[in-house]
C-alpha positions in Angstrom: 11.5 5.3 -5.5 13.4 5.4 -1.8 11.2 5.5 1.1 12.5 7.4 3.7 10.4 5.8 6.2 12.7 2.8 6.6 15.5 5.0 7.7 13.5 8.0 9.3 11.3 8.0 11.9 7.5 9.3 11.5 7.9 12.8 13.6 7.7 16.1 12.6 8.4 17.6 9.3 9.0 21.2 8.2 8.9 22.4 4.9 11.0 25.2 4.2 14.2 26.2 5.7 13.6 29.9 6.4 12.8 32.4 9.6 9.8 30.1 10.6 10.8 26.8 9.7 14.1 27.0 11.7 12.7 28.7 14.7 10.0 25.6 14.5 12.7 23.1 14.3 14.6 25.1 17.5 11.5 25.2 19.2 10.4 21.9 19.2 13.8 20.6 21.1 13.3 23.6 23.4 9.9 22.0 24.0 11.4 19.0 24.9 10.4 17.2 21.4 12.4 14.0 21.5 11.0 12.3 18.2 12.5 12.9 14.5 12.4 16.9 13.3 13.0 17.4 9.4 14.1 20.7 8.1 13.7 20.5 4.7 14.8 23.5 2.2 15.0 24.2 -1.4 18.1 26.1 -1.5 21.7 24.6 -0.8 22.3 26.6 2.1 21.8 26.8 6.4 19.1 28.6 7.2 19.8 32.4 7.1 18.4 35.7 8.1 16.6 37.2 5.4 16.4 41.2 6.0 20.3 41.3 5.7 19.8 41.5 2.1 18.3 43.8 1.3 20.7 46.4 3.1 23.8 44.7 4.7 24.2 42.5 1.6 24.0 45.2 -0.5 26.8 47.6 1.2 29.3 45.1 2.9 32.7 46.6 1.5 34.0 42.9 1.1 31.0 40.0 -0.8 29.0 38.9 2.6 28.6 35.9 3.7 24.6 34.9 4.5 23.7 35.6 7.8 22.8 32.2 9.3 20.4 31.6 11.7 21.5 27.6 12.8 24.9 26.4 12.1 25.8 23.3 11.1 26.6 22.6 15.0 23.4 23.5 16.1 21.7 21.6 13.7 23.7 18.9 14.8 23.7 19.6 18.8 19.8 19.7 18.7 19.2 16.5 16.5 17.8 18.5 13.9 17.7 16.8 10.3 18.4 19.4 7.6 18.0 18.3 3.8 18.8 21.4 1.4 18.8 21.6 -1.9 15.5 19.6 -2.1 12.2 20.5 -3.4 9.0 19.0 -1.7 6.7 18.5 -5.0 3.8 16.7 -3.0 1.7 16.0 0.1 0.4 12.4 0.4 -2.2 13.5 3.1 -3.6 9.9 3.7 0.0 8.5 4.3 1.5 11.1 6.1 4.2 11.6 3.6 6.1 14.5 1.4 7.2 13.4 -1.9 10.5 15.1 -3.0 12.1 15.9 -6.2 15.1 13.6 -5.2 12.2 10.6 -5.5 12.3 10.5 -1.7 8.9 10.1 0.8 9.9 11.6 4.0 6.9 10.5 6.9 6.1 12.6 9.1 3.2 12.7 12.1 2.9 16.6 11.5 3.7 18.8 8.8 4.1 22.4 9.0 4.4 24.5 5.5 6.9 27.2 5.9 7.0 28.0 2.1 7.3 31.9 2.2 6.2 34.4 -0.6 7.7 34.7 -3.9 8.1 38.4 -5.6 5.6 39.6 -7.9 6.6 39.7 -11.9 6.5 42.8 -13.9 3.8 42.8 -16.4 5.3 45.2 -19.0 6.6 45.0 -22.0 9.9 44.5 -22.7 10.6 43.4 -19.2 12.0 40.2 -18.8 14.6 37.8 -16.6 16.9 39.3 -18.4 16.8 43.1 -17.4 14.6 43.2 -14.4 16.5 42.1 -11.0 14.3 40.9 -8.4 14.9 40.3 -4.8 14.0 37.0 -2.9 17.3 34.5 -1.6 20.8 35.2 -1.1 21.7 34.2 -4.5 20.0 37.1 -6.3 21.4 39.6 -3.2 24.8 38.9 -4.8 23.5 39.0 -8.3 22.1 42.6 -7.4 24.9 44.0 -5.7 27.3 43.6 -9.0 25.4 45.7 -10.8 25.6 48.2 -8.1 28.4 50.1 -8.9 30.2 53.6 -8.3 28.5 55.6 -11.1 25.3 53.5 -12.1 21.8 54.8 -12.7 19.2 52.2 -11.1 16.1 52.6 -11.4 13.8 51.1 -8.7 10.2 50.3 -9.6 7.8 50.0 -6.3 8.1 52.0 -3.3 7.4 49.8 -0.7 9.7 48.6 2.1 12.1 46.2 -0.3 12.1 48.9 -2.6 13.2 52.2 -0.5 16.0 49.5 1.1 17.7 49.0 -2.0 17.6 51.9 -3.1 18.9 53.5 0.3 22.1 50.6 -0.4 22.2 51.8 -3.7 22.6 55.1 -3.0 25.2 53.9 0.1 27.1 52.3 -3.3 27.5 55.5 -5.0 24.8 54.8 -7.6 22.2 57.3 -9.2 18.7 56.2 -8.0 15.0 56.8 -9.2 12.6 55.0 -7.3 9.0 54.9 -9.3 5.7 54.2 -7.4 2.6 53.5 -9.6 0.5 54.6 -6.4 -0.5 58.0 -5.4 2.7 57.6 -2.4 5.4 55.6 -1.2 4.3 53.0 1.3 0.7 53.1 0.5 -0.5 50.2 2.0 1.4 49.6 5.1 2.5 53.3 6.5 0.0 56.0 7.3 0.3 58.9 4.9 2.5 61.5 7.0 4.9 59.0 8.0 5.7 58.1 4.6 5.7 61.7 3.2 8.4 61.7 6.1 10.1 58.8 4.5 10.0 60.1 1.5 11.3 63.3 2.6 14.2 61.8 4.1 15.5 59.6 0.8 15.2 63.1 -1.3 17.0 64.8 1.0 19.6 61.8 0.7 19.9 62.3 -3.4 17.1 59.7 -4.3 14.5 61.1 -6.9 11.3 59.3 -6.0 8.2 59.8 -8.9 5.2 58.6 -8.0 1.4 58.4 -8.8 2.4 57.5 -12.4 2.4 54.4 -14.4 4.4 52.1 -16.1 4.4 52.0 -20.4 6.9 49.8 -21.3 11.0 49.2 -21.2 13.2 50.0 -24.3 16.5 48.9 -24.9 18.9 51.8 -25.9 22.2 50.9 -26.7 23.8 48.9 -23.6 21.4 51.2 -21.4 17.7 50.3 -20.5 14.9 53.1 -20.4 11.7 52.7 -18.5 8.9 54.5 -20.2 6.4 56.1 -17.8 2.7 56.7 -18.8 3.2 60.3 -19.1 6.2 59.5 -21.8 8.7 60.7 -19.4 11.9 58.4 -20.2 14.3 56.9 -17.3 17.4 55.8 -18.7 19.9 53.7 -16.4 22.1 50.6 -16.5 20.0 48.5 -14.3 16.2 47.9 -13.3 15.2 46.3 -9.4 11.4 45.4 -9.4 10.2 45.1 -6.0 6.0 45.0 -6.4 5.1 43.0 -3.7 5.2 39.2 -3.4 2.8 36.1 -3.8 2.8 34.0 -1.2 3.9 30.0 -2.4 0.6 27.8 -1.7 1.6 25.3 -5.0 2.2 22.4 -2.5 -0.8 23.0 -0.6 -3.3 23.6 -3.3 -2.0 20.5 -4.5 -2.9 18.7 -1.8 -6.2 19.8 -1.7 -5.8 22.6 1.4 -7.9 25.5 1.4 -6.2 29.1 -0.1 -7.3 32.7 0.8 -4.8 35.0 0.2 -2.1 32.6 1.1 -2.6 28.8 3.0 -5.4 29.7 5.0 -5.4 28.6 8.8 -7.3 29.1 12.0 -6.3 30.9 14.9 -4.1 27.8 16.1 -1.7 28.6 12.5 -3.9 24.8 11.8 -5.0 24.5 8.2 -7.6 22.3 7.1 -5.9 19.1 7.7 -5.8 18.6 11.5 -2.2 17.1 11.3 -0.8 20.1 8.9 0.3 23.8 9.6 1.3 26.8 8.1 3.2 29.8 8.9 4.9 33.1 8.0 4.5 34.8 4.8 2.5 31.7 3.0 -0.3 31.8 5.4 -2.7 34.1 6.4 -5.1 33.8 9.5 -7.8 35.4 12.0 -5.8 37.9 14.5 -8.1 38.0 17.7 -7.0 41.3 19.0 -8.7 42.5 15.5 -11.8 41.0 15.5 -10.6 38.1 13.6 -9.5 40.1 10.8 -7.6 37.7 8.4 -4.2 39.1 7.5 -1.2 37.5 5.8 2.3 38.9 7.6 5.2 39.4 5.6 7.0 40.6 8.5 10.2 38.6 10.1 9.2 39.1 13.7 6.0 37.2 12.2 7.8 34.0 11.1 9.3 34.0 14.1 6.4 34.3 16.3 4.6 32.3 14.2 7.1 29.5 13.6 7.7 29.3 17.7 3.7 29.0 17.9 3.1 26.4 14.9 5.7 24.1 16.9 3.9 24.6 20.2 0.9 23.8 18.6 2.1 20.8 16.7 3.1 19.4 20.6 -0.6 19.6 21.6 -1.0 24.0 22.8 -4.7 24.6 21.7 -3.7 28.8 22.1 -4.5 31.4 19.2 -2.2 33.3 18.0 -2.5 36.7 18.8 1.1 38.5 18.5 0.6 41.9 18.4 2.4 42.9 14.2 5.6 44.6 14.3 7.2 45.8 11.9 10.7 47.8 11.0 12.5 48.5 8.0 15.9 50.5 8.0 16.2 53.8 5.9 19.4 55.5 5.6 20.6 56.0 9.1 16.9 55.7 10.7 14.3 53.6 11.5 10.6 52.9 10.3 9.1 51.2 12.9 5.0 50.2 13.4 3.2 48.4 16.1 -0.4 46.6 15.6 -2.4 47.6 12.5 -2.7 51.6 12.1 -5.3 50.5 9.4 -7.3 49.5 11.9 -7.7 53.5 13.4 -10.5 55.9 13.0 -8.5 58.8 14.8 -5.3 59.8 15.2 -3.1 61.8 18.2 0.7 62.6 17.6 3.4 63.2 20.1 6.4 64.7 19.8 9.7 62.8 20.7 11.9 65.9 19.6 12.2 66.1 16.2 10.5 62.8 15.9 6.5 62.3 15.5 4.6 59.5 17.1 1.5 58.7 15.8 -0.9 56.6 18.2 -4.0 55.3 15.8 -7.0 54.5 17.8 -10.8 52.7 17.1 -13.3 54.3 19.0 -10.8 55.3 22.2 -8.6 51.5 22.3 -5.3 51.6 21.0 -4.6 49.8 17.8 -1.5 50.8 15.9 1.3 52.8 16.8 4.0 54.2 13.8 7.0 56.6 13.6 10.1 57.1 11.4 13.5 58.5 13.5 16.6 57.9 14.8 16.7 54.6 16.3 17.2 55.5 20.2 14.1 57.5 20.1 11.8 55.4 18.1 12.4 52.0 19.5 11.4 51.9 22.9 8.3 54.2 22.5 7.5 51.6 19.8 7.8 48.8 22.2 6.0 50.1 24.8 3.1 50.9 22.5 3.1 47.3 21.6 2.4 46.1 25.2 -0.3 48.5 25.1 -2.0 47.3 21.9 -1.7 43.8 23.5 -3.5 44.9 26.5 -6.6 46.5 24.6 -6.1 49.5 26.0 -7.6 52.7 26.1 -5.5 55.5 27.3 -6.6 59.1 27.0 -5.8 60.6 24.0 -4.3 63.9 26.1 -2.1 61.7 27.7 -0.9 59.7 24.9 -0.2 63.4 23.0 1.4 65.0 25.9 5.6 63.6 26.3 5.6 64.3 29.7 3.3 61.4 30.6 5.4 58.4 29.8 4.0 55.4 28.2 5.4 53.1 31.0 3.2 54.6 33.3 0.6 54.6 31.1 1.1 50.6 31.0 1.7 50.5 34.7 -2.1 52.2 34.9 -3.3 49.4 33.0 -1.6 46.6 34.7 -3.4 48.1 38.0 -6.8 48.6 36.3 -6.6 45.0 34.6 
């Protein structure tokens, strides 16, 4: 067995090569780290943006390329050691180690586990890896988009965010597209309810047949077709089936090690697991948000793994802050935008505003501003999105007759509370 040690410093160590773990690596040379940083990732690729591929991957005219997020120059330029293809199988806590696949022990001083989510299997009969695409690395965005083709019937099973984007590209690829929700609605856990009937609207409108609030029987083979069965007995024949349920998040290395799981690697506000000298972030962690009484959540959100990644590297240089980014989240449909701001959860009222043939909704807890959500053309949506952000970062509690009318803009609104803070 090689020991790295004898040719690798003791610094700091990254597991996973993704949204988080890169942004970690960057930001501990912005920090002015000097030591050893190890980016370490399973897949035989550079980092790379991951919501490309679930729309740009998908309708490129020409097969894409993945969307990197450090070249090999930067990578080289910042002193940043990148090992791909390799697959960290252990955690030698006492020796400050990671044991490899490749028999290699890579020291480090701190670890931070940027190990992502995986997506959640079908539990059907007749579904298998052989007829049931699902959507997690570049490799199966390529895989997907063959079967994508002029003509097709897809049927897509979960209407969640992954789900509504592929079948928006599918549709963008000429395909016929069902999308089949098991829940009452689309969106059901992350969108309030009129903002995803607005959704849902908008994909009909587009040719998509959504069916929803029905369950799953089984899938049948039918020739060279598949058919999903539906609990009712309706039958959905097509030439290929996309499963996008949710996902898991990966904690096999850290429950290996002994670290403490609760819906994901559990940390403290800090992103600091049980192990003082270990960390987690993005979708594999979850952790007490401050602005929400400490309510844990566990993002799956690329602004998170940025945010988070950033903080985790600060942290492992000696910052004692929490984390307290205020969620944000977006998801492209068709030609518009889904955007949402804080937890809308988190509400017990809500006050709309009207951006001209958009809707704003403002979700409040007992008068303070906690989540902010609408679905629009891009120009109109963004920036009011933004600005409720900084608001939901600032606690505050405008008037509900302000945050309803348009003619009191939320800048000034934000201006008021800069003044009263």
């Amino acid at each position: 067995m090689t020991d790295a040690s004898s040719h690798v410093a003791r610094g700091m160590v990254i597991v996973g090569a993704g949204e988080a773990g890169a942004r970690a690596a960057m930001t501990l040379r912005e920090a002015g780290y000097s030591g050893t940083v190890t980016l370490i990732g399973e897949e035989r690729r550079l980092p790379y943006e991951r919501p490309p591929l679930s729309k740009a991957a998908m309708t490129a005219v020409e097969e894409p390329a993945a969307a990197t997020i450090l070249s090999e120059a930067q990578l080289a330029d910042h002193g940043i050691r990148h090992v791909p293809g390799v697959l960290v199988t252990g955690i030698d806590r006492s020796g400050h180690t990671v044991l490899c696949d490749d028999r290699t022990r890579i020291p480090y001083a701190k670890l931070l586990l940027t190990t992502g989510a995986r997506p959640r299997r079908l539990n059907l009969p007749g579904a298998g890896p052989d007829n049931v695409l699902y959507l997690r690395d570049f490799s199966d965005a390529l895989a997907m988009r063959t079967r994508l083709q002029p003509g097709r019937r897809l049927v897509v099973i979960g209407g969640g965010f992954i789900g509504l984007e592929i079948a928006g590209s599918a549709l963008a690829r000429g395909c016929s597209v069902t999308v089949v929700e098991m829940a009452p609605r689309i969106l059901g856990r992350a969108v309030p309810a009129a903002v995803a009937a607005t959704v849902a609207a908008a994909h009909e409108a587009a040719g998509i047949r959504i069916i929803a609030g029905v369950g799953l029987a089984r899938i049948e083979r039918e020739g060279v077709a598949e058919v999903v069965v539906l609990a009712d007995g309706t039958r959905l024949v097509c030439d290929a089936i996309i499963a996008g349920i949710g996902a898991i998040p990966e904690t096999a290395l850290a429950e290996r090690a002994g670290l403490t799981i609760e819906n994901g690697i559990r940390v403290d506000e800090r992103l600091v697991t049980d192990d003082a000298d270990i960390l987690a972030a993005g979708d594999c962690c979850s952790f007490p948000h401050p602005l929400f009484g400490g309510r844990r959540l566990r993002l799956e959100a690329w602004r998170n793994a940025q945010d988070q990644g950033r903080h985790a590297a600060r942290v492992m240089l000696g910052a004692t802050a929490a984390f307290d980014a205020v969620p944000w989240f977006w998801s492209d449909q068709h030609d518009q935008t889904l955007q949402i701001a804080g937890l809308p959860d988190e509400g017990d009222t809500v006050v709309t505003r009207d951006l001209g043939g958009t809707t704003l909704h403002f979700h409040l807890r007992d008068g303070r501003l906690v989540g902010a959500s609408a679905f629009g053309p891009i120009g109109k949506v963004a920036r009011e999105i933004r600005l409720a952000e900084m608001l939901i970062a600032r606690r505050a509690h405008p008037p509900e007759t302000a945050l309803a009318d348009p003619l009191v803009k939320l800048k000034a609104l934000l201006a008021a509370e800069s003044l009263a803070a």
